[in-house]
C-alpha positions as CSV (number, residue, x, y, z in Angstrom):
1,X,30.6,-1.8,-51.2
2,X,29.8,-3.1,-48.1
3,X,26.4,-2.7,-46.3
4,X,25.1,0.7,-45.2
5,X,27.2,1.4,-41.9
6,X,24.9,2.5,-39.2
7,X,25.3,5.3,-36.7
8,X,23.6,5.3,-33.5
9,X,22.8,9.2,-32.2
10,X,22.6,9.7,-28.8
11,X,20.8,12.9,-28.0
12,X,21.0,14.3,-23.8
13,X,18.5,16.1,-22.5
14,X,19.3,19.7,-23.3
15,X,17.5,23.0,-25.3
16,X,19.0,22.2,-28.3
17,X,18.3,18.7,-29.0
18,X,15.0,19.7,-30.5
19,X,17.9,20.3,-34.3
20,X,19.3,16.3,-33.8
21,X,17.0,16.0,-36.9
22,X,20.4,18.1,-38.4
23,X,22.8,15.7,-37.4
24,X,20.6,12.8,-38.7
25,X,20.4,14.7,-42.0
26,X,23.6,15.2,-42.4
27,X,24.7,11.9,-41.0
28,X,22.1,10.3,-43.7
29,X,23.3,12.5,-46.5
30,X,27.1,11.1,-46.2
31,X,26.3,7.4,-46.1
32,X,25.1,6.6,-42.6
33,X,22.2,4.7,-41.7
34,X,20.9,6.7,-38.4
35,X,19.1,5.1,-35.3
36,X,18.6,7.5,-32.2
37,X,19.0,6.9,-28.9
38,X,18.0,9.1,-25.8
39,X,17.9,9.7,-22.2
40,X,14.7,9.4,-20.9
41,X,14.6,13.2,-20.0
42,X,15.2,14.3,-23.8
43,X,12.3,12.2,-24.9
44,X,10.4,15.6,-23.8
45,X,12.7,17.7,-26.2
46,X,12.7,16.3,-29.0
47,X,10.2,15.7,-32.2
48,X,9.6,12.0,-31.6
49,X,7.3,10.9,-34.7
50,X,9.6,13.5,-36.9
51,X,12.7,11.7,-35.7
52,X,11.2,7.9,-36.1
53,X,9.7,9.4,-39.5
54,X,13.0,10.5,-40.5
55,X,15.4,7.4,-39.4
56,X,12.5,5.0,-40.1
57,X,13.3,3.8,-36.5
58,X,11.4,3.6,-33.4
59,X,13.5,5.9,-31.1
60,X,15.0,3.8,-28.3
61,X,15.0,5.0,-24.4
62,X,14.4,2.5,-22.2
63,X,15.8,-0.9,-22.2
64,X,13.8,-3.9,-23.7
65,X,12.2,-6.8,-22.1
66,X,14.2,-10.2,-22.8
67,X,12.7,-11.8,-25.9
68,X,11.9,-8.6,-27.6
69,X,13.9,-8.7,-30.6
70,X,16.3,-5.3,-31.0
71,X,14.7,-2.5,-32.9
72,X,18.0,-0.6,-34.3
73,X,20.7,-2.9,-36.0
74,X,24.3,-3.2,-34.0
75,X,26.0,0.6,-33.9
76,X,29.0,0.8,-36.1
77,X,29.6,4.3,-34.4
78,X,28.1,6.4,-31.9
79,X,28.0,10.5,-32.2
80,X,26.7,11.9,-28.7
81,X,25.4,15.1,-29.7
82,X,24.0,17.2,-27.5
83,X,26.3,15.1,-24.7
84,X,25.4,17.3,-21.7
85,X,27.3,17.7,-18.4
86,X,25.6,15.0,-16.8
87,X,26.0,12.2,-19.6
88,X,29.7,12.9,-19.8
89,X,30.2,12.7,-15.9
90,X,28.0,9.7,-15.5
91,X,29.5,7.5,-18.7
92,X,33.0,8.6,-17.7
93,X,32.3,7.4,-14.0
94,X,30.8,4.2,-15.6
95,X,26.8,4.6,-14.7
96,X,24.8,2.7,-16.7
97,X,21.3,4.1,-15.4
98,X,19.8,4.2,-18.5
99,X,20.1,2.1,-21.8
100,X,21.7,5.7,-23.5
101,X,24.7,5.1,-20.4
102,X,24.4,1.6,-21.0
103,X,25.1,1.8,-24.7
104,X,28.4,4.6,-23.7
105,X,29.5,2.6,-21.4
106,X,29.5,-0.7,-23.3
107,X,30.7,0.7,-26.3
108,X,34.6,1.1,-25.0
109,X,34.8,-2.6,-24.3
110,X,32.5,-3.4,-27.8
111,X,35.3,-1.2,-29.6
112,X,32.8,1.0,-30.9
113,X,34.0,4.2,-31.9
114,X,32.1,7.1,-30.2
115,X,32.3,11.2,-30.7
116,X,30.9,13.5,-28.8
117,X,30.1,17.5,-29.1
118,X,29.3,18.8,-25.3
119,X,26.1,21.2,-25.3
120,X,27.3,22.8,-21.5
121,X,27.5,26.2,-19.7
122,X,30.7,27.5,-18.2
123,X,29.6,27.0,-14.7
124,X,29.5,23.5,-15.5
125,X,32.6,23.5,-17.2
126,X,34.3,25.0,-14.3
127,X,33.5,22.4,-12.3
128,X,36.9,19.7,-11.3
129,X,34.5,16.9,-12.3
130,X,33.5,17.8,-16.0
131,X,37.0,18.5,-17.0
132,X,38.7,15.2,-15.2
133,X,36.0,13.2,-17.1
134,X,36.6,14.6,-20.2
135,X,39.9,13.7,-20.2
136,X,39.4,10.5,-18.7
137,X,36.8,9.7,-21.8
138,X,39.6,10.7,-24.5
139,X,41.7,8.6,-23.0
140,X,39.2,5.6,-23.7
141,X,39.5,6.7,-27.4
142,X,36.2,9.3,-27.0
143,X,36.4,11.4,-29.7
144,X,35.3,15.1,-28.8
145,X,34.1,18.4,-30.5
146,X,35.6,22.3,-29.8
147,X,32.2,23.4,-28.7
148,X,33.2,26.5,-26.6
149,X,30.5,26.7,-23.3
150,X,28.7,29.2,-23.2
151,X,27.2,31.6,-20.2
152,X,24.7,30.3,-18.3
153,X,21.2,31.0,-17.9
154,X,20.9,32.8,-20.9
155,X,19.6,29.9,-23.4
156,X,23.0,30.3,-25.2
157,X,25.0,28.5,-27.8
158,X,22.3,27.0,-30.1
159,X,23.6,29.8,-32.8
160,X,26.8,28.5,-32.8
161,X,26.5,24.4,-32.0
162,X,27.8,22.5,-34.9
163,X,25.7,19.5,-35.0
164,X,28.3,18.2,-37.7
165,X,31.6,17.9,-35.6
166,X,30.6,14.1,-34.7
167,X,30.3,13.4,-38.5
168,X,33.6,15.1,-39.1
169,X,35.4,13.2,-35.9
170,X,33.8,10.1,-37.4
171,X,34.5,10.2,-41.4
172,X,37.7,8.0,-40.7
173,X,35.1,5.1,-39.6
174,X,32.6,5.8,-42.0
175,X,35.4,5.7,-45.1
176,X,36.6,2.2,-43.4
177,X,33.3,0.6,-43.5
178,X,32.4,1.8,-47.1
179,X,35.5,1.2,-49.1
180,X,35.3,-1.5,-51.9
């Protein structure tokens, strides 16, 4: 067996990332070693010391200063869950704003396989831009879950989010990187 291939979460600012600690569960329980990565926004919704506790990883952020060695070993796959509206539109335009955009957007030229489960309303899905960039990611080989949208302004959808579509999308990589 090889070593312990390593998944990088990328968690969007959104109600519902406060449960990544699901995905990294999960993600750990099939094989994965997890690192997590996050917009600066979600650092406010999510369980910081639980995650780093739990990955045994300082949560990344922000980008380092040069000289300061990298904290999370190279990604062997990346699941964006919860990829909000604004993540997906930004990477599929090609922002790199912040190092979670940086990481997306480098990751199609690294060859680093990436699924995604959208956490968005329907008003936001009606919008030209969200579907346009969806396609446009699946067409640089993003991989991406069913998650219906649901209505907004009503604090919808955590009941029925499955935080292990990205682990599902991904197995194929994961079954590569651990045979014998």
């Amino acid at each position: 067996m090889t070593s312990q291939p390593f998944l990088y979460v990328a968690v969007c600012a959104s109600g519902i990332a406060d449960d990544v600690g699901k995905l990294i569960s999960a993600a750990q329980e099939e094989g994965w070693g997890v690192g997590v990565v996050v917009t600066p926004n979600a650092m406010g919704f999510i369980d910081r010391a639980g995650i780093e506790e739990q990955t045994g990883y300082p949560i990344r952020s922000a980008w380092r200063p040069p000289g300061i060695p990298a904290s999370l070993p190279p990604a062997d796959a990346i699941a964006v869950a919860p990829a909000t509206f604004n993540t997906i539109n930004k990477w599929a335009d090609g922002h790199a704003d912040t190092l979670l955009l940086g990481i997306l957007t480098e990751s199609y030229g690294l060859g680093i396989p990436v699924a995604a489960q959208p956490y968005i309303n329907s008003a936001q899905a009606a919008h030209p831009a969200y579907a346009a960039n969806v396609e446009r990611l699946k067409a640089m080989g993003v991989l991406f879950g069913d998650y219906v949208p649901h209505k907004p302004k009503v604090g919808g959808g955590r009941d029925r989010y499955d935080w292990s579509t990205p682990l599902r999308l991904l197995r194929p990589v994961l079954e590569a990187k651990t045979e014998v």
